[in-house]
N, C-alpha and C positions, 0 to 999 in steps of 0.2 A: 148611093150608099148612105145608112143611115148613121146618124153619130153612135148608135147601141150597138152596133153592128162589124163598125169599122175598130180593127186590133191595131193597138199602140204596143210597141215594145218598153215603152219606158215613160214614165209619169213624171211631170216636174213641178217641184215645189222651189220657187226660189231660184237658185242657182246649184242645187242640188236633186239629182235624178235618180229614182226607187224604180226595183224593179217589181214592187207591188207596193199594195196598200199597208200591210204590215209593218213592210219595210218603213214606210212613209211615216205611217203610225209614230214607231216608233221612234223615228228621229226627231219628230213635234216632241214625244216627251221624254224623251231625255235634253231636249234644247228646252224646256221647262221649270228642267229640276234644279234648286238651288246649289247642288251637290255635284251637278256635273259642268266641270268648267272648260272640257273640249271633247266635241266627237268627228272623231275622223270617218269619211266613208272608204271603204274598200284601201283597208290599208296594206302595206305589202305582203306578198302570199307568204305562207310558212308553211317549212318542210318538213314531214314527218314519214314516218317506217309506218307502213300500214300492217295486220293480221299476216296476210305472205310475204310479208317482208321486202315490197315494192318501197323506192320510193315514190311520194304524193309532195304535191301542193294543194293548198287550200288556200282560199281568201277569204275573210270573215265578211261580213256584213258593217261591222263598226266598230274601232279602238275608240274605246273612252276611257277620258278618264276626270275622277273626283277631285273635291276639294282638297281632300286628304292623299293625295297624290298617288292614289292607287288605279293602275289600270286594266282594263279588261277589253279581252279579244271577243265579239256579240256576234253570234248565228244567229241572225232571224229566219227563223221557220215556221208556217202554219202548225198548230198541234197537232192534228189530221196527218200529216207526212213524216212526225217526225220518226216512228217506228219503221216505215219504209223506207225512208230515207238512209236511215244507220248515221244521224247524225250524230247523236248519242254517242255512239263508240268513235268518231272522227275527234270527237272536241274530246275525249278522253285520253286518245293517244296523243293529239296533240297536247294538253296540260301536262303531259308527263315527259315529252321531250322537248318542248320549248325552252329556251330561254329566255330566264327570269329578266332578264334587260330588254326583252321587247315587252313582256304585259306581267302582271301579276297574276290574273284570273282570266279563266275561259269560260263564259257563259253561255245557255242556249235561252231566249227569249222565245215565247211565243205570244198569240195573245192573248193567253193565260195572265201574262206576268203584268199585262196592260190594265190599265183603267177605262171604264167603258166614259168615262167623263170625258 
């Protein structure tokens, strides 16, 4: 089997393991930025009331948080999926039921929001 050929479920950088490049991506730059002073990977899931009125869990991609001690719950998603996805309305319903003592903000990152540097 060839190295092109053979599927890894999980990439590692470090001591830390992405479940793509994106993801990966983006943990290089936020562990860059002068502004971000800790990012957690897969931090604990949060509950929310979905459109039928199910509950849901979810677990984000990354809590980080800045200098200025503001923190954010980060969906990494390809911009390609995210329509299909319905991540969009997920990180919406969550932002509105969470509690302000677990994050400040809910963001969705794609590699839009990346640097190609």
């Amino acid at each position: 089997m060839s190295i092109q050929s053979e599927i890894l479920p999980l990439r590692t950088l470090g001591k830390a393991c992405h479940e793509g490049a994106l993801e990966r991506c983006c943990s290089v730059v936020c562990g860059l930025r002068p502004d971000i002073v800790e990012v957690a990977e897969q931090p604990p899931a949060i509950s929310y009331i979905d459109d039928a009125g199910r509950h849901r869990r979810h677990i984000f991609n990354f809590r980080i948080t800045t200098t200025k001690d503001e923190r954010y719950l980060a969906a990494v998603k390809p911009s390609a999926l995210v329509a299909i996805s319905g991540i969009g309305r997920l990180i919406a319903l969550v932002a509105e039921q969470m509690s302000p003592s677990f994050a400040d903000y809910v963001v969705l990152i794609t590699e839009k929001e990346l640097s190609r540097v």
